[in-house]
N, C-alpha and C positions, 0 to 999 in steps of 0.2 A: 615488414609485416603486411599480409596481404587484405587488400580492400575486399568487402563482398557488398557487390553494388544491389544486388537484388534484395537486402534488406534495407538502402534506403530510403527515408522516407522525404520528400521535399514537396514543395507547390506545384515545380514541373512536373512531377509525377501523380500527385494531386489530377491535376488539369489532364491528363492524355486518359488516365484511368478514367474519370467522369466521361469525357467523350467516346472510349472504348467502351464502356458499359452504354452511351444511349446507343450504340449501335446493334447491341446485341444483350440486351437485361435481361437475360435468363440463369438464373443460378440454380447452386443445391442449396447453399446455406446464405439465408441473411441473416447476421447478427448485427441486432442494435443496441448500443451502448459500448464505451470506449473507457470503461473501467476496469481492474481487474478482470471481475469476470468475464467480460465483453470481447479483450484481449484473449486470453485463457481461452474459451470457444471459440474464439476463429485461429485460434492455433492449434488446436486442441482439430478440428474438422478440416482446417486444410491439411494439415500432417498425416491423416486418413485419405487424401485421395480428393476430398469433396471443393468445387469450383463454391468459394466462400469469400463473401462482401460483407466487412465491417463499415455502418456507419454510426456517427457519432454530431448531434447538433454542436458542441462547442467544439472540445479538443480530448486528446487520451488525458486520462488520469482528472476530467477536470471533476467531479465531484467527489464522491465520499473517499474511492479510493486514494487521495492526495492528502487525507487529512486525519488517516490513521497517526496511532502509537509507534506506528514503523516495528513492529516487532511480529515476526514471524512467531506468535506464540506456541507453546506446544499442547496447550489444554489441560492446563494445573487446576482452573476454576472450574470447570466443567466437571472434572473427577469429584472435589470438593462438594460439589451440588446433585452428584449422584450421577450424572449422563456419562457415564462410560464410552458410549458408542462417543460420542464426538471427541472426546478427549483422546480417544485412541487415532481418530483419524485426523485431528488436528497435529499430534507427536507423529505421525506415520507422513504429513503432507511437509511439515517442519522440515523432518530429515530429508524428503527428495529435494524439499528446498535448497537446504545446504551442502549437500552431497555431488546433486545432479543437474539441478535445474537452473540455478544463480549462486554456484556458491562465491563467484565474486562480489555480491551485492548482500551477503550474509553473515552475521558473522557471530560468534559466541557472545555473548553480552550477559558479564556476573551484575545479579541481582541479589542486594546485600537489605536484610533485613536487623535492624542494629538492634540491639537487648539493651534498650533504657528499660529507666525505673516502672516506663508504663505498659512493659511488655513482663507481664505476669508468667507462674508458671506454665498456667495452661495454656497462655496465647503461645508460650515458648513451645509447647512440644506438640501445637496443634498446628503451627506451623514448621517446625521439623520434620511433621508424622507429612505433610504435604507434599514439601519436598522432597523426602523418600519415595513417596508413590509419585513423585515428576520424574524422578530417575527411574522407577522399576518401567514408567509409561518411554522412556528413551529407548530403554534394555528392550522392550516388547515392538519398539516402531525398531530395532537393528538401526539406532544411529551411536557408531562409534564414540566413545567415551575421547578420543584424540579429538573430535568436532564438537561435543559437549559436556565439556566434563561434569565427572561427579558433584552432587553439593557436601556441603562439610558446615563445620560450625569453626570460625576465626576468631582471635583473639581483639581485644580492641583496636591496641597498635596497628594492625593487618587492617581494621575494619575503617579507622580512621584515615588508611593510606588511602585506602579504595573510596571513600567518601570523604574529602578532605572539611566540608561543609558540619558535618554530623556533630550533634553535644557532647562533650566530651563525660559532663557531669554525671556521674553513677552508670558508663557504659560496660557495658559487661562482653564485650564482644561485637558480633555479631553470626547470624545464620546468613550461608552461603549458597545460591544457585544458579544457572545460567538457562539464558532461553534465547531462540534466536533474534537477534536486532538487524533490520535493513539499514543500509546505509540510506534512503530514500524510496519510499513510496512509489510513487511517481518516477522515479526510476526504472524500477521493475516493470512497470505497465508499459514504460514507452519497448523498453528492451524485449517482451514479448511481444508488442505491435509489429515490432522489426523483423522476430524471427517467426512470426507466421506469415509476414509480408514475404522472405522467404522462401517460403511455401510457397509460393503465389497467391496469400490472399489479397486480394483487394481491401483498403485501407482509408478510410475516408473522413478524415475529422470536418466541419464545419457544412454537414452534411446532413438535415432532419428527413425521417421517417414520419409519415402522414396517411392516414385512410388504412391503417396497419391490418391485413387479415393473415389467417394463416397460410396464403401463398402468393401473398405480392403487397406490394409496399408504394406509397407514391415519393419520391425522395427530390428533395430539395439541395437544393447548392443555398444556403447560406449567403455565400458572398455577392452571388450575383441574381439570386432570385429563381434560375431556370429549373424547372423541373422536367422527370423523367417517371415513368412508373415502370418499375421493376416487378419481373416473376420470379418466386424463388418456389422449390420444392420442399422447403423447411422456413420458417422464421423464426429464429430466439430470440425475446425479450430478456437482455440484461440490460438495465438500464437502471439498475439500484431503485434507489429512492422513489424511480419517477416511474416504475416498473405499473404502475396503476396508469399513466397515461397513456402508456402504450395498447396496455391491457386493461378495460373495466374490469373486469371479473377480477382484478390481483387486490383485495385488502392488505396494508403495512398501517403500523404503528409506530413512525419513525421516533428514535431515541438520539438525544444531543450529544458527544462526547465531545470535549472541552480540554485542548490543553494550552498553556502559558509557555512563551516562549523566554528565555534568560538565561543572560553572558556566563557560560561556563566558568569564567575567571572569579565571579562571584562567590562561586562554588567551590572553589578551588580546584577545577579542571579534571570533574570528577574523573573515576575510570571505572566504576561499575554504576549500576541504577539505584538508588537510595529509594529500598521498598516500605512505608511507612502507612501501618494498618489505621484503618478509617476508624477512629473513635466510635464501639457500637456496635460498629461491623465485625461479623467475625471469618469472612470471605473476602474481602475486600480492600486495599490499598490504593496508595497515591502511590505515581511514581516519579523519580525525576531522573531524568534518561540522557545521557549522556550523548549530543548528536554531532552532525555534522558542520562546519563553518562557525565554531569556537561556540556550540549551541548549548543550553540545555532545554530540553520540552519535558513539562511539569503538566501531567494528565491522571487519572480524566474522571472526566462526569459522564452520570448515565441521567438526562432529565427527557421527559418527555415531553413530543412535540405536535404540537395541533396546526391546522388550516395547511397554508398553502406550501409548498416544498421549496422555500429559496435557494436559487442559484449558489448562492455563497454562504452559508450560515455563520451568525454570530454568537461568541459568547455572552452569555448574560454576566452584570456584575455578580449575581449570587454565586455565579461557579467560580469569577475569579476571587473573592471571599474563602469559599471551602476550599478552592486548591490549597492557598497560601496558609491559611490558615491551619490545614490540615500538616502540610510539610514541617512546617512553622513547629510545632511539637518534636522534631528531632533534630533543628537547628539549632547550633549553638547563636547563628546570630539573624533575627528573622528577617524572614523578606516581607518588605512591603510592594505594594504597586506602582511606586516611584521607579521599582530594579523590573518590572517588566517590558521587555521589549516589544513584544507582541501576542497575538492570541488566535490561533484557529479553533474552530470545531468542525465537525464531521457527522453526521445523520445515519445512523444504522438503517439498513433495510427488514427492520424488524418483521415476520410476518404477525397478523392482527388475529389475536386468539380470541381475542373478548373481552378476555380478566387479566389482573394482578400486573404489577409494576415491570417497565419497562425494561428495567435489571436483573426480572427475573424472568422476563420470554425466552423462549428457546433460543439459540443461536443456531442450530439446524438448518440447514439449507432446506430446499422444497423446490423440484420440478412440476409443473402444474400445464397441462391442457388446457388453453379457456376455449366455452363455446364457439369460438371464432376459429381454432385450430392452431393459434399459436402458441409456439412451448415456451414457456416463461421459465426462469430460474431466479427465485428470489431467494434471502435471508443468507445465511450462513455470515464467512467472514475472510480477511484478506488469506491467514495463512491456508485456509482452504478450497482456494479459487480454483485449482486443479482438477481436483475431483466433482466440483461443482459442474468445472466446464465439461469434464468426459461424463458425468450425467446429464448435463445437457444435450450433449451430442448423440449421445444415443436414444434419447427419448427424440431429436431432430431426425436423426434414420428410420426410426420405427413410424413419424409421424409423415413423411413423406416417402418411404419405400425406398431408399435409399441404399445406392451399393456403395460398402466404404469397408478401407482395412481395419486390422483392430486398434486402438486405441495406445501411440507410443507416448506420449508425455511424460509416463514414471522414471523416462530415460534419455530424454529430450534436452540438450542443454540449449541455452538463449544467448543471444549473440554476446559474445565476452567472456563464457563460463569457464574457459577451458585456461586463464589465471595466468597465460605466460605474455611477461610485459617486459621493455626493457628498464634495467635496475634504477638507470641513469635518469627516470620518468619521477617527477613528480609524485608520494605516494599517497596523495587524494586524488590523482588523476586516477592512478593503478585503482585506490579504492570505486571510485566511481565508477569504473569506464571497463576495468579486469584487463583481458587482452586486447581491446579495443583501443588502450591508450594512446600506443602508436601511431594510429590513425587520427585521434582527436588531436595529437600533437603534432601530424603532418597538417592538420588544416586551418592551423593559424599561430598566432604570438601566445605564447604562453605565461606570459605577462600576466599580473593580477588585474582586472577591469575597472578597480578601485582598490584604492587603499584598507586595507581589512580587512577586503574581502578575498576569501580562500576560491576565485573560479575566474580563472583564463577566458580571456578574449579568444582561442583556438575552440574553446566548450561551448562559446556562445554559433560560432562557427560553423561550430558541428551539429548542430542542434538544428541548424537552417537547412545544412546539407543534405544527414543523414535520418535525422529525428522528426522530421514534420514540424518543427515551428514555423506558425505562419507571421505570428506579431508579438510586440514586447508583453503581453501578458503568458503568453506560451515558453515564451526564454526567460522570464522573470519570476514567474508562480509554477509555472511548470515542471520544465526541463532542467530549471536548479530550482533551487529553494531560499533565492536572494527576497522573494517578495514576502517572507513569513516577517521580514522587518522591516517598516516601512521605512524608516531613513535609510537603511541598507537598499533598499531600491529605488530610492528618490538619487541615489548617489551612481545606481549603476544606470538608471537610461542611456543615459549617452550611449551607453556602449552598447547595450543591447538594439538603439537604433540605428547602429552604426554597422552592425553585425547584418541584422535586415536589408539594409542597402546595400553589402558585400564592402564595406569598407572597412 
């Protein structure tokens, strides 16, 4: 299986880029922020032709985008709520997901809504009537029925198989549908870092933007303190949440989403997501989703959030109360907070309207000019990072005069996409990694790095190599997903420091 070195990413390539760039800082595109969208546009503009520099203060994937639902949604709630246009382009960005883009990192994921005694008739066919119009919205994005199938309505038996967990008492079935599930977040982001690197973008995690105008940037090196000031003929602010400090003129109204993390085996190892309507609500569900490394992640909350924007956001006990207790209604045996292993949340880039709850702002993206001249891309959400980023780029062309080709991403696959691995591989490497596996399992022991845990000493490996990890919080919270449980990562340092030193 063949290596392609021009998308990896390491410290030595780190270190010559930063040097090659003070010699000559002049670009067409700088994009800041190393999130989804951050990724997404400077893949999105180097793939057009344009000499583009992503920088990023911490690392890829290290904010909101890490701490999604992992699900490439298709825009079920958005129809529900009347916005059409988003729902169509969130089912239209779904399918190039799975299709074109990553469909080794994508995958059909049945979401089973079970008919106890507390789903009435009309929640029954109001939620049917939903699902139908999530299929006609597949039928209208042309994503083949073989990559997502139809919904149906299951019998209990069937429903109980798929959610082993679920009350058996008075279950009448269940209703059936599917929408896309990542296998990791933070996967996805590092794998377009790679394949815009690529392209030859320039890649620069631990790397802040300072004095930001719209056509030069003072940019720091993090590790060592030195700075450089960069010219660019374009500057994008992606940078989520923090899109206001880049930009004064950008108002957001960030919202909390909250999910609980717990041993699939509790669950009985579900195989579809146990969708369970929020008491009250009549748009609204908890879900529990069936993940990766013997996971389940139970999300989410929408609360809203004031003052200053932390690095790392915590859950409040109030959300981990409504998750449990919310699920808690279709288990036959509840959970308490004793059975949780851990707990992320994640901060929407809501934009700030003025009025009405945080649940109900648009989730619409928004390219924005500020007085200064740089072109900001805020709001929207992960499965529509695509289209965010080719509206950002084109408002980066128009805003710097820019000559560039047209815009190939709808047909762009990312490094691994293309699915052929050998049989004989590991198939959570395959899941992980797609065609890529070969390589992650030329570069090291494929040995567990601890007991339980489902990731190879050759992934921590590769992550050094290939993926720009610079330290154990990059290989640990990052590039896997060993750090969502803390004794699960108290148990792998060793190896993730061991990895770092090349040993």
């Amino acid at each position: 299986m063949q290596d392609h070195p021009q998308s990896a990413l390491s410290a030595d390539r780190r270190r010559r880029e930063l040097v090659d760039l003070g010699d000559s800082a002049d670009v067409d595109v700088l994009v800041i922020g190393g999130g989804i969208t951050g990724v997404g546009t400077a893949l999105d503009a180097a793939s057009r032709g344009l000499r583009t520099v992503l920088v990023d203060k911490h690392d890829l994937a290290f904010g909101t985008s890490r701490w999604s639902s992992k699900l490439a949604h298709g825009g079920l709630r958005y129809l529900a709520s009347g916005n059409v246009g988003i729902a169509r382009e969130s089912a239209v960005e779904r399918g190039i997901l799975m299709t074109r883009t990553a469909p080794h990192l994508v995958r059909a994921l049945p979401q089973l809504v079970p008919l106890l005694p507390s789903v009435g008739r009309f929640a029954n066919a109001l939620v049917r009537t939903g699902f139908l119009a999530g299929d006609a919205l597949r039928v209208t994005a042309r994503t083949p029925a073989s990559v997502l199938p139809r919904s149906r309505r299951v019998d209990a038996e069937k429903a109980a198989r798929l959610a082993p967990a679920v009350r058996r008492e008075g279950l009448r079935g269940g209703l059936l549908a599917y929408d896309g599930q990542l296998i990791d977040d933070a996967r996805l982001v590092v794998a377009l870092a790679r394949t815009a690197a690529a392209h030859s973008a320039t890649i620069l995690t631990r790397v802040g933007a300072y004095d930001v105008t719209g056509d030069s940037a003072r940019l720091r090196d993090e590790l060592t303190g030195e700075e450089l000031t960069i010219r660019a003929r374009a500057v994008v602010n992606a940078a989520g949440v923090w899109a206001g400090q880049v930009d004064p003129d950008i108002r957001l109204k960030p919202s909390r989403g909250t999910h609980l993390v717990l041993p699939a085996e509790l669950l009985g190892n579900p195989t579809a997501a146990l969708t369970v309507p929020i008491p009250g609500e009549t748009n609204r569900f908890v879900f529990a989703l069936p993940a990766q490394l013997g996971r389940v992640y139970l999300g989410l909350t929408d609360e809203a959030v004031d003052g200053a924007i932390p690095d790392v956001p915590v859950a409040s006990d109030g959300e981990v109360d409504f998750l449990l207790d919310t699920v808690n209604t279709a288990l036959a045996t509840p959970l308490s907070r004793s059975d949780v292993l851990g707990t992320f949340a994640g901060l929407r880039p809501l934009l700030d309207s003025g009025e009405g709850k945080t649940s109900d702002l648009s989730r619409n993206h928004a390219v924005l000019r500020s007085s200064n001249g740089v072109v900001s891309v805020v709001g929207g959400k992960l499965t529509t990072y695509r289209k965010m980023a080719q509206d950002a780029v084109d408002a980066a062309i128009a805003a710097g005069e820019l000559t560039a080709r047209a815009c190939v991403t709808t047909n762009l696959p990312a490094v691994g996409a293309d699915r052929t691995a050998p049989r004989s591989l590991p198939p959570s490497l395959v899941a992980r990694y797609g065609s890529e596996a070969g390589i992650v399992a030329d570069a090291g022991d494929l040995t567990p790095i601890a007991d339980g845990i489902d990731v190879t000493h050759a992934e921590l490996a590769f992550a050094v190599s290939h993926e720009g990890a610079l330290d154990v919080d990059d290989l640990l919270d990052r590039r896997t997903r060993i750090g969502l449980v803390p004794g699960d990562r108290e148990r792998a340092l060793p190896a993730a420091e061991r990895a770092l030193n090349g040993s």
